[in-house]
Steps between C-alpha positions, in 0.01 A plus 500: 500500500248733393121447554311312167221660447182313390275596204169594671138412278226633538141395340173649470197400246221641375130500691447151280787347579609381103737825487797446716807821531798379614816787633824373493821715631757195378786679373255826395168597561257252269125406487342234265131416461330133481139464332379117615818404643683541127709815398334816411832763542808320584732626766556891373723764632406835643708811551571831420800731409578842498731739388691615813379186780526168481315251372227386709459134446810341446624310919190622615338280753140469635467755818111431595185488377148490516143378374184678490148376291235685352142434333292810414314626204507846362293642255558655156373852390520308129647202383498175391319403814371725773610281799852430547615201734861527646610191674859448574768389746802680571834498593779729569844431495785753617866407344781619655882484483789624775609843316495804636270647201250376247464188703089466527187452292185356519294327194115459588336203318138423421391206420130438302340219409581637114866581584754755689606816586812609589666874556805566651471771844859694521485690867700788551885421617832594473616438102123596423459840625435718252476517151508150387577338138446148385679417257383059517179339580638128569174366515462193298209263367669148473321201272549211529501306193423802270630281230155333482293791586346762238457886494333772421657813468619831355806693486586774741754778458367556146384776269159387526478504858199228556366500142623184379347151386496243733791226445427142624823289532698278716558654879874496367431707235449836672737777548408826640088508571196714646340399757197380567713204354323189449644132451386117588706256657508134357268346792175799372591766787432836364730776625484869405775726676426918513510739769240695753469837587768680303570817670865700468691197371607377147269282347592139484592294208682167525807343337549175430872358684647202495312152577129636452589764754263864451661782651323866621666727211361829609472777202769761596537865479643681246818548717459101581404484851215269516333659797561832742343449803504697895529315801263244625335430206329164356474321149179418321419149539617187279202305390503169387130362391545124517130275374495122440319626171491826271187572579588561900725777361214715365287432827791642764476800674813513652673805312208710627485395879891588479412832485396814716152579592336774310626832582244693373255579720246570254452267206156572385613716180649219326342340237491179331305524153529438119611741257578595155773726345595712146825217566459277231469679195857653562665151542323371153568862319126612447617794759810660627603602846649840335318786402364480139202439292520107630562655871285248713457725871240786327227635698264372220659133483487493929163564481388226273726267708286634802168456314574136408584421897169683614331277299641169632525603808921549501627679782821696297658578210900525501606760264876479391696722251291860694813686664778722346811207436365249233594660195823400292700145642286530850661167610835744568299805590526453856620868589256660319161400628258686683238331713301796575480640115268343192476523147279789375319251398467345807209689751564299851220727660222457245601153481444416863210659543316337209648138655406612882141525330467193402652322755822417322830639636784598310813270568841704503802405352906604557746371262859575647731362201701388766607805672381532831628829630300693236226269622552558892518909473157486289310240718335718711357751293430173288242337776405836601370582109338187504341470860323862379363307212367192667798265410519174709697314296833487345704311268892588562725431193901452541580338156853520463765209480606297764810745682367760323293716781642851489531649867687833545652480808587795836803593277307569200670185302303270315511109631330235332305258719317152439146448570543290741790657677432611871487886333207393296330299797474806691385701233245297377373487881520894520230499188280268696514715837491856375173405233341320814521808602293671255236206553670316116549139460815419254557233194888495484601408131833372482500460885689354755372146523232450771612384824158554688512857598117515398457384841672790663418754240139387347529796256770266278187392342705313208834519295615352188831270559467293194423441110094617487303526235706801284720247434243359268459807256899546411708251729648304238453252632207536695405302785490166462200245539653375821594835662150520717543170567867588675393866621243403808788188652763827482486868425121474636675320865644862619109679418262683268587547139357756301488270189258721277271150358238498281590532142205423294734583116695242458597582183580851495783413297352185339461157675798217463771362708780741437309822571495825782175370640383339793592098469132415640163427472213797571381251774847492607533868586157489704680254744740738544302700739478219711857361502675805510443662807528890530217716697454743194455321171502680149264447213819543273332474160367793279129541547363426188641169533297448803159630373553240194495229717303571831403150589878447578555808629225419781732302649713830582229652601427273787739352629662725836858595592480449883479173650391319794670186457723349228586164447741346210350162427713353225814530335845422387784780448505577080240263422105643632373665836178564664359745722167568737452796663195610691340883433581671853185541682362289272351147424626460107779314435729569157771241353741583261691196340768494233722304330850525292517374150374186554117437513410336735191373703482618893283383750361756717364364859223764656597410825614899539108579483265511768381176586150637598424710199432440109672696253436609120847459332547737178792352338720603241695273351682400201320382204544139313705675234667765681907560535721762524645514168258520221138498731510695800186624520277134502363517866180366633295661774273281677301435840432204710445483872683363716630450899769449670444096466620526122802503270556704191698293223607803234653465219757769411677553171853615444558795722169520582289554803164480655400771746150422734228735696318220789254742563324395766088423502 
């Protein structure tokens, strides 16, 4: 008879004890996780396959393992908070099987108080050699009872890449989804799902199987391999966030301690700061991004931009529409821009100088249409022209449809590539590193999504990854009251988003409910600052629609884009949220609260504050009469004092907001 062998378990829980990781190798290599002794992730496969080995997972058994803890902090050059605590257990498991070939690999798990990690380690070994092609993730996200749980999500392996409303449905519902992917189980438990530290892989998206089963569905080539890989190489991790409430999502720092340390050695060039931008007048058709008498980018118009951020103390203006490329149908004009050429019209030297004088620094701006190999053999001369001119900053572009990014590859033929293929990963990454080395930070527009490489390159300062606030002037329809109220439990899990707040026109195109507008209330896009995170923050407005109403606009003003702590006090996914975050180096604290179409009343506990000092809160807030629709602009601005011993009760209005300076006495 031949030997039965027994299914080995192992177990290891987070530094708290309430998160429990169970690994499994009963009839293939599983793991499940337990929040409070109830299911979080049901028992879920892992694995991997490839196009000439087999499949690593399938009669693999547990070899060894081992455990290891850590607890250290590590500090932030910017961020959402400045000190970073990383406190985990861990445990490595090697699964083997009796072949003579692809018959080893190791998956390295995590395990936070606010979830897990996972990545699988493939060593070196006969089968796995050389050049290595994986064509099947197996990795899987089981739920238990999804039929009773709820999601938020948006389609993946779409035109729009990430720029999609939000849907909220049954678990069951779902097909093919981004990550971070967010749902709720029937018992309250919070789970979002995403990935950490993407680097030389295919970006993740999940499909929904059979019996509330998600599956890895990696974004593929255009010849259909998911992922080419050499020898001894590693996965980036699988997070899953797991809070007994939604607001222990926005509080996790998990996706960031999953990353590598900083590897620049010098960090002091990058800047946080608030800006404004010739931007919006293209998207609501005062100005055009092509040459012409409504060209926006002129010397004269940059100027005037610069002038207005002088005076409110603005630290840049982003200029789009300046380089050789826009005229004619510049969404398709990928192959004919030049990032080192502008308009006649268009004096980059003048310009810069006049800004350097005033303390305002131009903000540069590359739009690729989608095709990066025009892009890549420009880039250098690109950050050279603008290091010369005092350019720190730069807003990337790669608007083209999903599958649509034009590549010509080492035979000269053109492929077509998605962004968030493992092509596109690596050329995203080889922006960041080659401006970082012309001392630029980068804003990726129509990005990969964020998977915490700020951490390892700082210089990622933000990126775009969802619907912002263009949608509003022509995105028929435009984003919805509810859509801020989603963005900070999802999109804003993975990092920064350059949303562009602060529209003070509502009615650009006239007020109503069936209008290209924003859906909110002027106090509504002040706590926008607060709630959606990003490091640089843009004024996106026109300036005379500033200096019309400057007690608002004060708000802008003051309140910072660096942070020493953050802390989400309130909120349910779709419905309202609420923010506090503390000016780094600082003693003021700001909140930011909004809410979906629903008014609503929200109780706002100081216990965030100091407990030793007294505060002056300026607070903006909705007015009696206020709402989106027809009244927008009704918004009261008042002082009281108060300490940490109080609550705030504010009233909100439909899609409305309040946003809050505790300026300390």
């Amino acid at each position: 008879m031949s030997p039965v062998l027994l299914a080995q378990t192992l177990k290891v829980s987070s530094p708290n004890g309430k998160l429990v990781l169970t690994v499994n190798d009963d009839a293939i290599p599983n793991y499940r996780v337990d929040l409070n002794n109830e299911t979080a992730i049901d028992t879920s496969r892992l694995g991997l396959r490839f196009k000439k080995a087999a499949e690593l997972g399938d009669g693999f058994t547990i070899k060894s393992s081992s455990t290891a803890s850590s607890d250290t902090t590590w500090q932030q050059p910017w961020g959402e908070r400045k000190n970073i605590r990383d406190n985990h257990n861990e445990l490595l498991v090697t699964f083997t099987t009796q072949r003579n070939s692809a018959n080893t690999f190791n998956v390295r798990f995590k395990v936070f108080n606010d979830g897990v990690g996972f990545r699988y380690e493939v060593p070196k070994q006969a089968g796995l050699a050389g050049d290595i092609e994986i064509t099947n993730e197996m990795t899987e996200f089981a739920i238990e009872e999804a039929e009773k749980s709820t999601a938020w999500w948006i389609p993946s392996r779409g035109w729009n890449r990430y720029e999609y409303l939000y849907q909220t449905t049954k678990f069951t519902e779902i097909d093919r989804v981004h990550t971070p992917f967010t749902f709720k189980l029937d018992n309250g438990t919070h789970i979002s799902i995403h990935e950490a530290a993407l680097v030389d892989y295919a970006g993740m998206t999940l499909q929904q199987m059979r019996g509330g089963v998600l599956k890895a569905d990696l974004t593929p080539w255009s010849d259909g391999i998911l992922v080419k890989k050499k020898a001894n190489f590693t996965t980036p991790w699988r997070t899953i966030q797991i809070s007994e409430n939604a607001v222990g999502l926005l509080n996790s720092n998990l996706i960031l301690n999953l990353n590598e340390p900083s590897k620049l050695a010098d960090t002091s060039w990058i800047e946080p700061g608030k800006y404004v931008g010739i931007w919006w007048g293209m998207h609501i058709a005062e100005n055009t991004w092509g040459s012409g008498d409504k060209h926006g980018a002129t010397t004269s118009e940059t100027k005037r931009y610069m002038d207005f951020a002088a005076k409110y103390g603005f630290d840049g203006v982003l200029v789009e529409g300046w380089n050789i490329g826009w005229d004619g149908d510049w969404y398709n004009n990928g192959d004919v821009f030049n990032f080192s050429k502008a308009y006649d019209d268009f004096d980059i030297k003048s310009i810069t100088e006049h800004g350097l004088a005033k303390g305002v620094r131009l903000i540069g701006h590359h739009e690729t249409s989608g095709n990066v190999t025009n892009y890549r053999q420009q880039m250098d001369d690109a950050f050279a022209l603008y290091k010369k001119h005092g350019v720190r900053q730069v807003k990337t572009g790669y608007v083209a449809d999903g599958g649509k990014i034009k590549r010509i590859d080492e035979q000269g033929i053109v492929r077509y590539e998605w962004h968030d293929g493992q092509f596109m990963v690596n050329e995203y990454l080889h922006n960041i590193t080659l401006a970082a080395k012309y001392n630029i930070s980068i804003n990726t527009h129509e990005p990969i999504k964020d998977t915490g490489l700020r951490r390892t390159y700082p210089n990622w300062i933000s990126r775009e990854g969802a619907r912002g606030q263009e949608y509003n002037a022509w995105g028929s329809p435009p984003n919805t009251p509810e859509h801020t109220t989603i963005l900070p439990f999802t999109r804003m899990l993975s990092g920064p988003m350059d949303f562009t707040p602060g529209t003070f026109d509502m009615g650009f195109k006239g007020l109503g409910a069936d209008t290209d507008r924003p859906q909110t209330t002027l106090a509504k896009q002040l706590a926008l600052y607060v709630v959606i995170y990003s490091p640089i923050q843009m004024a996106s407005d026109l300036p005379r629609n500033y200096e019309a109403n400057l007690p608002a606009f004060q708000f802008i003003l003051d309140v910072p884009t660096d942070w020493q702590e953050s802390k989400a006090i309130a909120g349910e996914v779709g419905k309202y949220v609420a923010f506090a975050r503390q000016e780094r180096d600082g003693n003021d604290w700001f909140l930011g609260a909004l809410t979906n179409e629903e008014a609503r009343d929200i109780e706002l506990p100081l216990t965030f504050l100091d407990k030793s000092k007294r505060y002056q809160a300026q607070i903006y807030r909705d007015g009696e009469k206020a709402n989106w629709i027809d009244n927008p602009y009704d918004m009261i601005i008042e002082q009281k004092n108060v300490t940490a011993s109080d609550t705030l009760t504010i009233p909100l209005a439909t899609s409305g907001g309040v946003a809050i300076r505790f300026k300390a006495l």
